[in-house]
N, C-alpha and C positions, 0 to 999 in steps of 0.2 A: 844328626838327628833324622830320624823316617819319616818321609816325608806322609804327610796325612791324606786318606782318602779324601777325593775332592766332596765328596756331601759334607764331613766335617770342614773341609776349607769355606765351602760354601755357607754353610751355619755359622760357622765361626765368622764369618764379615755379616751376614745378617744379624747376629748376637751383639757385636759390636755396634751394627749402624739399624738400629728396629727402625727409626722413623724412614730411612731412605728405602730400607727395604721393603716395609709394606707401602710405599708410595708408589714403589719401583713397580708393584707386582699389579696393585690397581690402575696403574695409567698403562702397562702391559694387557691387561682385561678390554681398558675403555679403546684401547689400540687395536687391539681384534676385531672388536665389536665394529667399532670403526670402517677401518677396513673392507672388513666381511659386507658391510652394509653396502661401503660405496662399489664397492665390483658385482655385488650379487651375488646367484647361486647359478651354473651355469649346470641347469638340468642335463640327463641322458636323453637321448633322442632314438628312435626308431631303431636305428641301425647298433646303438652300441647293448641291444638287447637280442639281437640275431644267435642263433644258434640252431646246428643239425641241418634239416632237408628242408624244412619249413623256413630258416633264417636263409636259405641259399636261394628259395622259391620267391622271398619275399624282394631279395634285393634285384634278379629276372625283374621281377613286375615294375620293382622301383625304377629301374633303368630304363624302360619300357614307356615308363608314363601311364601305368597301367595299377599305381600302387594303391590300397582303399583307400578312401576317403571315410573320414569319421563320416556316422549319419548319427541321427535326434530321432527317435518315432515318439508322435502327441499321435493318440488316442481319445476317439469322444465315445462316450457313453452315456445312459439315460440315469439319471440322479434316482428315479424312480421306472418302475412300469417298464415297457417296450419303448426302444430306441426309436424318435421322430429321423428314419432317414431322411425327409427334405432338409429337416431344422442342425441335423448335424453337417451337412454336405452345402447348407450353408457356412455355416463355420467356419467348416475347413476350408470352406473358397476366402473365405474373412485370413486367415491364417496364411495361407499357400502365397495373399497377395500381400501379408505383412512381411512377410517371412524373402520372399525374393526383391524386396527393397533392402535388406540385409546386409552389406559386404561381407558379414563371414560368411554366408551362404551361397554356394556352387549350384545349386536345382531344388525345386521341389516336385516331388513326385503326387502323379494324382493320387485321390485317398480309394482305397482300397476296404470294401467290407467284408468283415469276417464272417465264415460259414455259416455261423448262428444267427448271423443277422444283428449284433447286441453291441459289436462296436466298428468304428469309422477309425481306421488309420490312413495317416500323413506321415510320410517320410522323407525329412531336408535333410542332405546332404551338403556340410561343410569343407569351406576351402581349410588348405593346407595338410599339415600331417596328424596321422590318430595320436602321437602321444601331446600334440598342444593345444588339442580339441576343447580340454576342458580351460582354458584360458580366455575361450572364444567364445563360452558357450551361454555365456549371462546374457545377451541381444536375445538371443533367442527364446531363453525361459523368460522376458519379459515378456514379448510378443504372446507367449502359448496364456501365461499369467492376462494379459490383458484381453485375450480373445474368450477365457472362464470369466472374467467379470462381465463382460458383454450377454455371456449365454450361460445364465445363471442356473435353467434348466438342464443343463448339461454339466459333465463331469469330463471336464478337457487335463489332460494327463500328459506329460514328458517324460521318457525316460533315451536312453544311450550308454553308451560307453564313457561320455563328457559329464553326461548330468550323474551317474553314479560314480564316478571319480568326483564328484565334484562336493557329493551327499558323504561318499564314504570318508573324504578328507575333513571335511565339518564335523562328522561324526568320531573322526578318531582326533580332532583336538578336542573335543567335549572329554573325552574319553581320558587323555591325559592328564586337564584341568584336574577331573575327579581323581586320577590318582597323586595329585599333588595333597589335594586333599586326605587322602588318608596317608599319603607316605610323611607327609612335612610333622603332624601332631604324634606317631606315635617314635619317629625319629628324634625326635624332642625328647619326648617321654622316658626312652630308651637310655639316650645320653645323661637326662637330669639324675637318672637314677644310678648312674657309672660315676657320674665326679661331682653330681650334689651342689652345682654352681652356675647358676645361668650365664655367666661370663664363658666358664669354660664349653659350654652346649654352644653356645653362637658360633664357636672356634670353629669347628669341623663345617656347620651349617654353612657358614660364611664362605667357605675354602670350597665347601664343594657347590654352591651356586656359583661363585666366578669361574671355578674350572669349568663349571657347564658354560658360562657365558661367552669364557674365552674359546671354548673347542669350537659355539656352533661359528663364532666369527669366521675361526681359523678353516670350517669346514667349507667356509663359501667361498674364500679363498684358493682351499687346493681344487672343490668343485671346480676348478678349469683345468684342472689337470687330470683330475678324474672326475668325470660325470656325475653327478649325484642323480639317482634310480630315487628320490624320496624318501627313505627308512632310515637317512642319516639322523633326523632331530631325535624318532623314538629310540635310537642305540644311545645318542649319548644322553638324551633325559636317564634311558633305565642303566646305562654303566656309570656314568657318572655321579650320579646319586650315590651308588655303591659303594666305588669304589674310591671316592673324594670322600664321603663318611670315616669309610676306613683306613683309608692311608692315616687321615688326620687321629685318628683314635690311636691307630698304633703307638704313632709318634707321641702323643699325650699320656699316653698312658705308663710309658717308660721313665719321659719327664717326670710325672707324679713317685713314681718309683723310684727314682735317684732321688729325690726331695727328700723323701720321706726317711731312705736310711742315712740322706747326708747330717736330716737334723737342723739346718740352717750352718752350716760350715764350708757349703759350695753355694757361689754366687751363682743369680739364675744364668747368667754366661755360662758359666762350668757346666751347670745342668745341662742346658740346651748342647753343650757339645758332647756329653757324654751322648745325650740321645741321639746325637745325630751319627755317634761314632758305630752306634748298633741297631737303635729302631729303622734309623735314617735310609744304614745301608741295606736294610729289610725292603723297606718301601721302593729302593733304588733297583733290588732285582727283582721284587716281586713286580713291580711295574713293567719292569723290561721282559716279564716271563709272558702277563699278558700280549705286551708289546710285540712280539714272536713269534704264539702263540696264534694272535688273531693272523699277522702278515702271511699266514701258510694261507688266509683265504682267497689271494690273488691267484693262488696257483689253480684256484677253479675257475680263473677266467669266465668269467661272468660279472656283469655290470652292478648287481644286486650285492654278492656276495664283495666283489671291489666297495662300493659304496658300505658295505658294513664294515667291515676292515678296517676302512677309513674315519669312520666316525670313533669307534673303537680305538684305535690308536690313538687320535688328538686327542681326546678326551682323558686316558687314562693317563699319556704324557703329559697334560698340564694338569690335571690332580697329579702324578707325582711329583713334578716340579713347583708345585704350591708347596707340597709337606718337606721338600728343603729349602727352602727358600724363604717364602714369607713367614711359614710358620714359624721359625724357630724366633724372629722379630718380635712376632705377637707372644711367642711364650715368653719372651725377656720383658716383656712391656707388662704383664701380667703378673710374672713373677719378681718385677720390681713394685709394683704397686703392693700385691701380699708382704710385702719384704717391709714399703713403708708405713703398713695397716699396723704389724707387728710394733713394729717401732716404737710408733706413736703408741700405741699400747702398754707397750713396760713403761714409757715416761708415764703414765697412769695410771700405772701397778696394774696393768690388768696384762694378759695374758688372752691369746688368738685361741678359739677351739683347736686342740690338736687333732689332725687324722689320725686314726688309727692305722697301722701296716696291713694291706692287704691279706685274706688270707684265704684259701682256694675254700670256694662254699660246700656246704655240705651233700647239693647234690652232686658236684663234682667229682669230689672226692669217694663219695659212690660210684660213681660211675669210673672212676680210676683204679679202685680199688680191684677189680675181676683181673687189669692187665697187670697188675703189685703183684697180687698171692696166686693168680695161674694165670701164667702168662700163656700158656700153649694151648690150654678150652678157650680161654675167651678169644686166641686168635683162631682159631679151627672155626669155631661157633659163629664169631663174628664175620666172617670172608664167606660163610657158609650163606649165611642169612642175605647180605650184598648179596651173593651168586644166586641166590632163590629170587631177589627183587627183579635182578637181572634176564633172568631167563625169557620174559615174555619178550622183550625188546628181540628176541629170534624171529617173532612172527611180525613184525613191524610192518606195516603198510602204508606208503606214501602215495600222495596225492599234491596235484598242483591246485591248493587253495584257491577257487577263482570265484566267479558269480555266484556258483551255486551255493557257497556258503558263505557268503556274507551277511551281515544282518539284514533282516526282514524287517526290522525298525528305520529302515532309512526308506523315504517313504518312494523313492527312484529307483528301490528294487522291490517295493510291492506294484509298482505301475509294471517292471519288466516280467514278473510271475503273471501279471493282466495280458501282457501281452503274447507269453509264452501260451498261454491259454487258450486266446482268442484265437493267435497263430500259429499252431504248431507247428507248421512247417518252416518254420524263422527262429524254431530254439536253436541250429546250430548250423555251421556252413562248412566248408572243404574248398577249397581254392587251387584247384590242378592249374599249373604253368607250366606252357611247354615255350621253347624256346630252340629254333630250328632256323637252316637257312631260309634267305626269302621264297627259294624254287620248289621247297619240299612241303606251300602253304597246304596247297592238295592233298596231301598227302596226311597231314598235321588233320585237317578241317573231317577228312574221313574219321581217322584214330578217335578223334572226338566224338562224332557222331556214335561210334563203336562203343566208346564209353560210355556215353549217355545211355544207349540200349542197356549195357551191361549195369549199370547203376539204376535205371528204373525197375529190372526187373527181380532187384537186392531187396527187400525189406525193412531192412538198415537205410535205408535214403526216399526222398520223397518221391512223388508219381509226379509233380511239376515238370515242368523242361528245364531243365539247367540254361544259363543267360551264360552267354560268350564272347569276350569284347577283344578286340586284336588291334596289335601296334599298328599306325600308320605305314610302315616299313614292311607290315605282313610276318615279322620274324618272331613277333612274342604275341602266343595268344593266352589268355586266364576262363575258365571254366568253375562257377559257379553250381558246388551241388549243394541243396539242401538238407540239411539231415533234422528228421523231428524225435529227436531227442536231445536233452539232456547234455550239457558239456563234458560231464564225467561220469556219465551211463556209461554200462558195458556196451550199448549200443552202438553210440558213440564212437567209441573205441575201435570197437570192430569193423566198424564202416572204414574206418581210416587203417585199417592195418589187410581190408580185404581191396583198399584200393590200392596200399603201395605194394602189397606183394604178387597180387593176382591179375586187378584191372589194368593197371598201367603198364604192368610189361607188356600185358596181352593185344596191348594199343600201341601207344605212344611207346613202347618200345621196340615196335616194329618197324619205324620211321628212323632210318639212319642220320647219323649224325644227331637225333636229340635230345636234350636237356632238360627234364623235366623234373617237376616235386608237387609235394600239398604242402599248402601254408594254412592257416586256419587257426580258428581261437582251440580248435580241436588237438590239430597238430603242433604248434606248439607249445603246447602242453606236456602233449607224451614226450618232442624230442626235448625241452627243458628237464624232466628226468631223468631222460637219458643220458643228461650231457652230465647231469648230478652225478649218476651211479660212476659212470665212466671217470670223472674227476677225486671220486669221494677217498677211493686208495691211493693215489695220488697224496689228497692233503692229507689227511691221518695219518702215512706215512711218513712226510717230511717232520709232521708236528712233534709223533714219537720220538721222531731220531731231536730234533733242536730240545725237547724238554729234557730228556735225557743229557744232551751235551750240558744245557745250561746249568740244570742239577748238578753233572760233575764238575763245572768249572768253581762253581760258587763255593759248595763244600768240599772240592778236594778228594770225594769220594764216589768210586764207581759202584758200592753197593748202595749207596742213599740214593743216587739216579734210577737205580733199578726198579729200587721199592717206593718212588715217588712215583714210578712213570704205572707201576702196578696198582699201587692206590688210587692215583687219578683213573686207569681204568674200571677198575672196582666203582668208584663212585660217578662216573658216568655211565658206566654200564647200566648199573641199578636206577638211577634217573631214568635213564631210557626205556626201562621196565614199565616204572610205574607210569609213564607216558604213555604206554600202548594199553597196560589195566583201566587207565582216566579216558584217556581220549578213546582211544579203538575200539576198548570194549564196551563203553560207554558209562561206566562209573559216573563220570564228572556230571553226569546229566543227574543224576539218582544223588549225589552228593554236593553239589551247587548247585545243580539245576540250569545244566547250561543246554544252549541250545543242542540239538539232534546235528544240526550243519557244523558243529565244531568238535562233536566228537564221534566222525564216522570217519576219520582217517587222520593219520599223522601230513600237516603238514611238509611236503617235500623239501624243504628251504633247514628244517627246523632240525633236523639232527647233524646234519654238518655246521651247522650254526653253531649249535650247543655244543658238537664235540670239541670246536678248539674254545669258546670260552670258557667253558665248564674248565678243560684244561688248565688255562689262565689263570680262571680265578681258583682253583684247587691250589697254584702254587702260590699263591697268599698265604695263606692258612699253611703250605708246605713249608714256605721260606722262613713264616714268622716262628712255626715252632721248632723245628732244627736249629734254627738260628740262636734260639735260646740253648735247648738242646747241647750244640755243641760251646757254646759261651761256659754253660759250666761245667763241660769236657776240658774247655780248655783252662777252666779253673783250678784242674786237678781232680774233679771228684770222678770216683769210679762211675763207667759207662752207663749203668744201673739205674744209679742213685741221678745221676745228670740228667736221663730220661723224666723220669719222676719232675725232677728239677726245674727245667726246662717247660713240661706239660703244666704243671702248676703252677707257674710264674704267669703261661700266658692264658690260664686258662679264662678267665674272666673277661679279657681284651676278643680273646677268639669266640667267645658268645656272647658281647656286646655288638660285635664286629657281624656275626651270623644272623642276632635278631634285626639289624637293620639290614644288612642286605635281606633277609625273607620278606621284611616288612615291604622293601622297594618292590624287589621283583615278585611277588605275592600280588601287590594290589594292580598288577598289569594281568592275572588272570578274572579280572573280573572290565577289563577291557572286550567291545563287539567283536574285535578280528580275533579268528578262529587260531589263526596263527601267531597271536601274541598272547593266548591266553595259551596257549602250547608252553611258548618261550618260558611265560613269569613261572607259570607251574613248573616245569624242570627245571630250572636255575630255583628257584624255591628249597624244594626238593632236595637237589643236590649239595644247596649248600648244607640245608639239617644234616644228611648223611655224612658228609664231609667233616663237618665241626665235632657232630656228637657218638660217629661213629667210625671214620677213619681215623681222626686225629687224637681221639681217646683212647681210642679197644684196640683197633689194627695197629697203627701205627707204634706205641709203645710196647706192644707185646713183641712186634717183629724186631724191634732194637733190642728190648731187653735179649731176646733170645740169641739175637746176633752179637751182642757184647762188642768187644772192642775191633768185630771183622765187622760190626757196622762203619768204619772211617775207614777200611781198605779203599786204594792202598795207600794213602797218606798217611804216615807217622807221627805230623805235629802233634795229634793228638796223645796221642800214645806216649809221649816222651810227656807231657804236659802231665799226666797222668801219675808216670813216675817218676817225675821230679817234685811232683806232691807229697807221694806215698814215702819219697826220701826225705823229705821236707824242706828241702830247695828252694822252692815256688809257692804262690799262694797268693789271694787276694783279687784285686779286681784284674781283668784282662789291663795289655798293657793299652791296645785301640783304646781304652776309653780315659784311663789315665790322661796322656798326655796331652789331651784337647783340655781337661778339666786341669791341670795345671796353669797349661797357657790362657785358661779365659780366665783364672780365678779373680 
């Protein structure tokens, strides 16, 4: 006898043992959770964020003893009228003396008035490193809190880099919360109206809140193996939701399917292994395609993109390991109970409401109809329309999402626009490090001096004197220029691209033997794009080539790889489009009315992001519907008709399956980060495109029109075909037989 796929072996013992297995799968959760709790999260730190001339400049300084220190600047200002400078300069002496009783604090600096005369700044300087700034930084906003109660007449204000990490983190769990709020009621909704049974709605719910619970365990756990950058909880809140929905739906939905033409003549065992012989192994590689899929994102080496990767994969691995596993328990346990409702029913001459069989809706079927009666317009027309969405995604413009667009509702970056204002010579800095033998300090100390001329006399940097501090050793010195502009002005920009090509050679590369860069909130900036751009062929490339292999391995055919790997570009292409028409060009503002900071540039992080998930999750919807597809290819019916077949079976799973994932990642574009309302919108987006217009129009026009050189070059098919047509063969596949015998 053939030995059985292990997802059916696997069903097949949770079929048999439901209470051990759903016991097995919840003390597995509470084990995570577990776990994860007692080891923690073992954050990235400084260095595993390093990248280009700025990450090289930075670890100089680090080694040096010379690397920044987080600061805090409090700001006083007058509540009304003209600024009391006695009554503020008291204050800040009240502050300066609370604040260096502190142990997180390293100095405070005198306070400082600005030009205008309108405000008093204070600036403390915190021990330790910039990224665990904000862990440290509640002492402090008490002190600044308790020095405004004191001086009531005054408007005393914090902001930093800790205290806006610390607003923007507060703000994006608020932000969450609320999309739970709209994801959880219309997810509900969705489902009530696909199986009509609140029993079966908890199913999916249930399956994908543990997978979420059990990933974030397992996520604090591998966090020691790989760092978590923070974006781990919002990946697998918004995949997990998704894609633990839909695993679990698929699976259901096939169940119900076998039910219903069994009649009551296969025990729910038998059912549950049928599904698990075809939905099961759906779920087993569409899982594994994201699984694959995302992993191409280590090969961009970067800390961020690692930490998505990461969360991405656990996530998606234990939702698919829930839908063989527990699931098939709970559908026995369910399907024993309907089985003893029935029962007791005929002993009381009553009779259960029958379901009726499925039948593909009438818009559907509209919509399937263009690729039935001409299949060659509606694919021309259809790839046409995709290439038109497509096209702007050409002029695509990335940007490092950073201060400047963050929300203006968090009230730690209305103090930092106060203070860009007051200050403008403190919107932006540049941090030259050179790094020389101790003999050539002379020499270094001129280059400097050279530089400073050549930079005052730039426009792009301030008129200030740049502040220059040197290792005890004399071997690393760091250079301080102001620039007053803007983190992602062209000003900005220019400043730093007229210092690494022009200034510093003309200097500090006059000085043999040294080692020099700019580090900066400026420059790492530009070189994190860089290191983007430079990576980006890299993974798109590997992804292409692994989705294509996976394609051919699973269906045995090198033209279905071709025209999946072609779809999925079509429908990420087109996403990308509409991402530059919403975000770039500004649509989204005139149509939701989102801020101006979120749609005056693409996101840099967000199209390699999106390219291999979008991938991912397009092979769901690839795998589930081939998968039917070729089920009644190998039924025997002609290629044609099996297309049809196959698209109409799943068609109702595949846009229940669509309206929840939009619903998910939909309500994350109405999250404050600019960069996550990028995300939910294109995964939105592309899944409509995907569901209603790859997987309907394109995709069965290019089957039909490929006929039976659609399964080149495997044959099973083809033989399967005409041994039908001789009448040989017939009836259900033999996968699913032989589990429904043995559970019967």
């Amino acid at each position: 006898m053939k030995k059985q796929p292990i997802t059916v072996r696997v069903a097949s013992w949770s079929a048999l043992n439901p209470g051990r297995a759903i016991a097995a799968w919840f003390a597995f959760v509470l084990l995570c959770l577990a776990v994860g709790i007692s080891v923690g999260t073992n954050s990235a730190v400084a260095k595993d964020y390093r990248v280009g001339e700025s990450g090289r400049a930075e670890a100089i300084a680090t080694e040096a003893g010379l690397e920044r220190k987080p600061t805090e600047q409090i700001m006083f200002s007058a509540r009304s009228g003209e600024l009391d400078e006695a009554k503020a300069r008291a204050a800040a002496q009240d502050l300066g003396g609370r604040m260096k009783g502190l142990p997180e604090v390293l100095e405070v600096d005198e306070p400082v008035l600005s030009e205008n005369g309108r405000m008093l700044m204070v600036e403390v300087t915190m021990k330790g490193p910039k990224r665990e700034a904000m862990k440290h930084v509640d002492p402090l906003r008490e002190q600044t809190t308790a020095v405004q109660k004191a001086n009531p007449d005054l408007i005393v204000e914090e902001t930093g880099d800790a205290s806006v990490s610390k607003g923007l983190n507060k703000q994006r769990g608020d932000d969450l919360a609320k999309t739970e709020m709209i994801t959880f009621p219309i997810t509900l909704l969705t489902l009530l109206i696909v199986f009509g049974s609140l029993v079966m709605v908890g199913v999916p719910l249930l399956l994908a809140v543990s997978s979420i619970a059990a990933a974030v365990g397992l996520s604090m756990v591998v966090s020691h193996l790989i760092p978590d950058a923070g974006v781990g909880m919002n990946v697998i809140l918004l995949i997990g939701m998704a894609v633990g929905v839909d695993y679990t739906l698929f699976y259901l939905k096939r169940e119900r399917e076998e039910r219903e033409q069994a009649a009551g003549s296969l025990s729910p065992e038998a059912l549950v292994g049928i599904a698990a012989a075809t939905a099961g192994r759906a779920i087993v590689v569409s899982g594994l395609a994201v699984i694959v899929s995302s992993a191409t994102l280590f090969l961009a080496t970067d800390i961020i993109f690692s930490s998505l990767a990461t969360a991405t994969i656990l996530v998606v691995f234990v939702a698919m390991v829930s839908s063989v596993t527990v699931l098939p328990g709970l559908l026995v346990k369910i399907g024993r109970r309907t089985d003893r409702r029935a029962a007791r029913a005929a002993e009381r001459g009553k009779r259960l409401r029958q379901r009726h069989p499925e039948r593909t809706g009438r818009i559907f079927t509209a919509l399937l109809n263009p690729a039935r009666k001409r299949p060659v317009a509606t694919l021309v027309l259809s790839a046409l329309v995709m290439v038109g969405m497509a096209l702007p995604a050409l002029g695509m413009e990335l940007r490092v999402l950073n201060k400047d667009t963050h929300s203006r509702e968090i009230p730690e970056m209305q103090t930092y626009d106060k203070l860009n204002d007051a200050f403008p010579d403190r919107r932006s800095e540049h941090w030259v490090v050179v790094r020389a033998d101790g003999d050539r300090r002379a020499e270094v100390a001129t280059a400097l001096d050279a530089l400073a001329q050549r930079a005052k006399a730039d426009p792009m940097f301030s008129k200030n004197p740049p502040a220059v501090q040197t290792s005890e050793d004399g071997r690393v010195s760091v250079m301080t220029l102001a620039v007053p502009h803007r983190l992602s002005s062209p000003e900005a920009t220019g400043s730093l691209e007229n210092l690494r090509q022009d200034y510093l050679p003309a200097t500090l590369g006059k000085v043999q033997g040294a080692e020099y860069g700019v580090d900066g909130p400026v420059a790492v900036d530009v070189d994190y794009l860089a290191h983007q751009d430079d990576k980006l062929p890299v993974v798109v490339g590997f992804l292409l080539l692994l989705t294509f292999l996976m394609t051919v391995v699973v269906f045995g055919s090198v033209v279905i790889g071709l025209v999946g790997v072609l779809l999925n570009l079509l429908s990420v292409g087109a996403a990308f489009g509409l991402v530059v028409v919403f975000f770039q060009w500004g649509l989204a503002s005139t149509v939701f009315g989102f801020d101006e900071s979120a749609t005056s540039a693409i996101g840099s992080r967000v199209p390699l992001f999106l390219f291999v998930i979008l991938f991912g999750l397009s092979m769901d919807y690839q795998v589930f519907v081939v998968s039917r597809i070729k089920e009644a290819a190998m039924n025997g019916m002609p290629t044609r008709q099996a297309v049809m077949e196959g698209i109409e079976k799943s068609a109702k799973v595949v846009t229940s399956a669509a309206v929840v994932m939009v619903t998910v990642f939909g309500s994350f574009m109405f999250l404050h980060l600019a960069e996550m309302k990028q995300i939910g919108f294109s995964l939105a987006v592309a899944v409509v495109l995907d569901a209603f217009i790859i997987r309907v129009m394109i995709l069965p026009s290019a089957l039909i029109l490929l006929g039976d050189a659609s399964w080149w070059p495997s044959k099973k098919t083809r033989r399967a075909q005409a041994a039908a047509a001789s009448g040989t063969s017939g009836g259900r596949p033999a996968t699913t037989t032989a589990p429904a015998a043995r559970l019967r």
